[in-house]
KEDORO-328806 format. One line per field, with one value per atom (N, C-alpha, C): atom name; residue in one letter; residue number from 1; x, y, z. Coordinates in Angstrom, 3 decimals, always signed. Last residue first. Layout:
! KEDORO-328806
a <- c(CA | ...)
r <- c(a | ...)
k <- c(NUM | ...)
X <- c(X | ...)
Y <- c(Y | ...)
Z <- c(Z | ...)
! end
This chain:
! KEDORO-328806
a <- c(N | CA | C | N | CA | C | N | CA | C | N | CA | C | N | CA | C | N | CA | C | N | CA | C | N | CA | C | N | CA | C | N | CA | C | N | CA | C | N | CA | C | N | CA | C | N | CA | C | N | CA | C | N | CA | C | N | CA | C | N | CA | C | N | CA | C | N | CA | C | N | CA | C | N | CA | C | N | CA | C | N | CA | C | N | CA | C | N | CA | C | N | CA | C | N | CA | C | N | CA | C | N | CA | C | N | CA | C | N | CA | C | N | CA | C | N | CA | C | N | CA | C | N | CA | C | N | CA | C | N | CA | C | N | CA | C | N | CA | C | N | CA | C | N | CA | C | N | CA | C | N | CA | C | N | CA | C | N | CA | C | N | CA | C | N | CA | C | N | CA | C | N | CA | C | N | CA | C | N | CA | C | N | CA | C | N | CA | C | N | CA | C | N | CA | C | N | CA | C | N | CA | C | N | CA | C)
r <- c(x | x | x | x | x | x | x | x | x | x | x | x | x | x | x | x | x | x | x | x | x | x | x | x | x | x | x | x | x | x | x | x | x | x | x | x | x | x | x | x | x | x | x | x | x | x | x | x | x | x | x | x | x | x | x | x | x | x | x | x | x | x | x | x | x | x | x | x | x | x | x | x | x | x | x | x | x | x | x | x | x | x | x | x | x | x | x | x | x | x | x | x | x | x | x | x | x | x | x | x | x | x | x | x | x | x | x | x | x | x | x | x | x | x | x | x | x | x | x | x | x | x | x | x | x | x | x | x | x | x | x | x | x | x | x | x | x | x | x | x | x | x | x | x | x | x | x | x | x | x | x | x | x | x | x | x | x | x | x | x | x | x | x | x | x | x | x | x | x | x | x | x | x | x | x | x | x)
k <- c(59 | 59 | 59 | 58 | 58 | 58 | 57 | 57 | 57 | 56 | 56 | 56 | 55 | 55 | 55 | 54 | 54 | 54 | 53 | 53 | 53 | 52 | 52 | 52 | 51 | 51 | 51 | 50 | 50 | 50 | 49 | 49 | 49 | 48 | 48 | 48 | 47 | 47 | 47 | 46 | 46 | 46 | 45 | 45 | 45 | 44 | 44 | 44 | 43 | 43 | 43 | 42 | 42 | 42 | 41 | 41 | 41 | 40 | 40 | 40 | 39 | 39 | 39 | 38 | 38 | 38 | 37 | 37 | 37 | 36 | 36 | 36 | 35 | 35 | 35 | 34 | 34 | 34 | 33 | 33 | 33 | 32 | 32 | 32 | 31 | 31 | 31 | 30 | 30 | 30 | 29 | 29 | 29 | 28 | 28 | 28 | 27 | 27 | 27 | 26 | 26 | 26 | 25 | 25 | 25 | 24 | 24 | 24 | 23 | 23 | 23 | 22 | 22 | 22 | 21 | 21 | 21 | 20 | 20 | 20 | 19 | 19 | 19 | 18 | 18 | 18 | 17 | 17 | 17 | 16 | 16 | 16 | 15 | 15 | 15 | 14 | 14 | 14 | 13 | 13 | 13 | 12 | 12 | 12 | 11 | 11 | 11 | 10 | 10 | 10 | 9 | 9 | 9 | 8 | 8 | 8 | 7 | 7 | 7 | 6 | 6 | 6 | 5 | 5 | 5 | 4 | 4 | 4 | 3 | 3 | 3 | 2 | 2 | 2 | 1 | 1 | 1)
X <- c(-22.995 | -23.996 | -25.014 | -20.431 | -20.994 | -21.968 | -19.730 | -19.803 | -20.912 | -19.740 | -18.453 | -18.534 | -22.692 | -21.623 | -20.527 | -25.024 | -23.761 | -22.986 | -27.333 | -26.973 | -25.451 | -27.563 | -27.309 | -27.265 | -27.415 | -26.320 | -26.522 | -30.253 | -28.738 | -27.457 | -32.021 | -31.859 | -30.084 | -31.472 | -31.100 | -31.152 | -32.426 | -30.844 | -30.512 | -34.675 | -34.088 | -32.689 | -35.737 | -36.031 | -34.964 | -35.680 | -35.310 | -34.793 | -37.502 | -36.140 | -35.284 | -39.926 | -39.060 | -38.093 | -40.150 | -40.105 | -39.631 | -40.087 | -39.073 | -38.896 | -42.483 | -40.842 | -39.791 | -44.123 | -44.492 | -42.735 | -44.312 | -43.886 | -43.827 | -45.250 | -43.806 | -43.524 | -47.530 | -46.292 | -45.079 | -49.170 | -48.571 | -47.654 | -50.820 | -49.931 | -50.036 | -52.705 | -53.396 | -52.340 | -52.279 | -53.687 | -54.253 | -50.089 | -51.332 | -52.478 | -48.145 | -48.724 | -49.524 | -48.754 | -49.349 | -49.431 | -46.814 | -48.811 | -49.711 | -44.936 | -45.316 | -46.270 | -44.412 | -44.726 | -45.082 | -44.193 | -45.363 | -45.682 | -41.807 | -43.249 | -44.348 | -40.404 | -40.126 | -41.504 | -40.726 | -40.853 | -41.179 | -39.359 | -41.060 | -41.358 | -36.492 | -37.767 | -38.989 | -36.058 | -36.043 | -37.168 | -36.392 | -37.175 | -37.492 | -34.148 | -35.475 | -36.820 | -32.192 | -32.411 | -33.748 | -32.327 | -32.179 | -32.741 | -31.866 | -32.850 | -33.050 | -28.828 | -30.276 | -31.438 | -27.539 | -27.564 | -28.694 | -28.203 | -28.448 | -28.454 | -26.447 | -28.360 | -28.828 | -24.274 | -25.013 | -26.077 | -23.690 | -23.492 | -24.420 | -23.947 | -24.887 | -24.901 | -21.643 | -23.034 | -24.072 | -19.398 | -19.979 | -21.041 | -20.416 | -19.953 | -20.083 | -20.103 | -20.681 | -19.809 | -18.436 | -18.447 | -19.276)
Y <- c(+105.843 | +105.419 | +104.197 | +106.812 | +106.042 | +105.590 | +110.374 | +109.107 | +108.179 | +112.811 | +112.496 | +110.820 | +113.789 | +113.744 | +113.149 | +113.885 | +113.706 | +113.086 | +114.962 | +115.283 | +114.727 | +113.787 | +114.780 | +115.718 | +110.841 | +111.374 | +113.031 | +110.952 | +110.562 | +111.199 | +111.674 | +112.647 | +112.250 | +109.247 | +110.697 | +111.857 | +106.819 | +106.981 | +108.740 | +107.855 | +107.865 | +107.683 | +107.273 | +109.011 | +109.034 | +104.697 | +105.564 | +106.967 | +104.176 | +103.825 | +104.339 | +104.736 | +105.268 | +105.298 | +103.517 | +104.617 | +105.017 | +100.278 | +100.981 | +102.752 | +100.457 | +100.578 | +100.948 | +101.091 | +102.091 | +101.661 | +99.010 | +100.165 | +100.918 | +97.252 | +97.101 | +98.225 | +98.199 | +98.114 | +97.971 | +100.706 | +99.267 | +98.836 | +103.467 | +102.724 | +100.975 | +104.720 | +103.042 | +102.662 | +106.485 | +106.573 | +105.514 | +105.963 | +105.851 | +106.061 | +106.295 | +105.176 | +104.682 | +109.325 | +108.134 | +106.949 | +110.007 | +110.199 | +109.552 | +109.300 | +108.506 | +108.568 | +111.057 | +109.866 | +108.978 | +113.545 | +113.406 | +111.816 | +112.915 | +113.375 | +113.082 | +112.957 | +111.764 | +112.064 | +115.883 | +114.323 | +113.217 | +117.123 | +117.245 | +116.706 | +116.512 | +116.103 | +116.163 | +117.466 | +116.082 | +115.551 | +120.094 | +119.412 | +117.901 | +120.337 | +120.659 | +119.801 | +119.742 | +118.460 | +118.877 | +121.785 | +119.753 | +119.121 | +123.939 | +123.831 | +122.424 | +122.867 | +123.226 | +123.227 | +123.241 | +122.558 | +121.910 | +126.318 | +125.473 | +123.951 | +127.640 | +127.498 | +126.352 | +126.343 | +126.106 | +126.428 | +127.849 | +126.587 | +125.857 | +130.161 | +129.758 | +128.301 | +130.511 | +130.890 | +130.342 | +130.074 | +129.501 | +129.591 | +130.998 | +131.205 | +130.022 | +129.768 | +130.104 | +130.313 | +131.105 | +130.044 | +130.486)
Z <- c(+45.061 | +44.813 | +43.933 | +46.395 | +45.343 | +45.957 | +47.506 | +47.624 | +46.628 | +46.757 | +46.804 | +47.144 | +46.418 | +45.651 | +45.294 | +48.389 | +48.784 | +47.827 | +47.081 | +48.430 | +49.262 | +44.908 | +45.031 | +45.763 | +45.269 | +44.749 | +44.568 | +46.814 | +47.923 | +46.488 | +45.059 | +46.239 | +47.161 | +43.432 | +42.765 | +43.897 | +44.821 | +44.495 | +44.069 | +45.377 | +46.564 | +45.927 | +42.564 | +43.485 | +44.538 | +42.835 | +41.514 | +42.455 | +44.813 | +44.681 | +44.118 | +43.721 | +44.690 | +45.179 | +41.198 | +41.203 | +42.605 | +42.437 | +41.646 | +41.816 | +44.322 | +44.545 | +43.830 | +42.360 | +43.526 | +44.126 | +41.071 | +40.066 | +41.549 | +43.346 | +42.207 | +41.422 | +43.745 | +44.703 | +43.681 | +41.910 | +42.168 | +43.167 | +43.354 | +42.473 | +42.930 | +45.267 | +44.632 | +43.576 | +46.592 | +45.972 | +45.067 | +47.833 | +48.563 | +48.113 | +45.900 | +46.619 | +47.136 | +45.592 | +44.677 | +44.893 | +47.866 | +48.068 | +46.689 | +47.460 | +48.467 | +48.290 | +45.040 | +44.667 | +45.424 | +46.369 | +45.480 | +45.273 | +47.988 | +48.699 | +47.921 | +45.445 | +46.241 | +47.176 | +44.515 | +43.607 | +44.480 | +46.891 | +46.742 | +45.525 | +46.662 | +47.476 | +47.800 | +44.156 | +44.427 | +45.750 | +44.774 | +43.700 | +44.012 | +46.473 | +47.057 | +46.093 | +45.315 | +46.713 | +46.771 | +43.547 | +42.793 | +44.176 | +44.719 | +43.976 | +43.867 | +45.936 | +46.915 | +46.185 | +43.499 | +44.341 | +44.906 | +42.849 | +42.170 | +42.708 | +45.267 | +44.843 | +44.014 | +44.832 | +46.142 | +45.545 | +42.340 | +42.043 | +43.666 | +43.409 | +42.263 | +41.934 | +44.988 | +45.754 | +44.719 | +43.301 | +44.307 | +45.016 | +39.770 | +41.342 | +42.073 | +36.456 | +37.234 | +39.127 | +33.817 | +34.809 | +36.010)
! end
């Protein structure tokens, strides 16, 4: 079973990933996605950074 200090890294790895996904995909917006695929996908991104930044609440 993993620790508490591993289960926090691991954690922190997901928010960090997540947020340099979500950075990557603003700067595809700007390189000419669709608006409609350009919302979904960010939207997408923004539900998975909020449930894995705060767990205990629905999403």
């Amino acid at each position: 079973m993993a620790s508490a200090d591993e289960l926090s890294d691991a954690r922190e790895d997901a928010r960090l990933a997540l947020y340099k996904a979500i950075t990557e995909q603003v700067n595809d917006v700007a390189e000419g996605m669709g608006p409609q695929a350009a919302a979904s996908a960010l939207k997408e991104l923004a539900e998975a950074f909020a449930w894995a930044t705060a767990t205990a609440q629905s999403h």
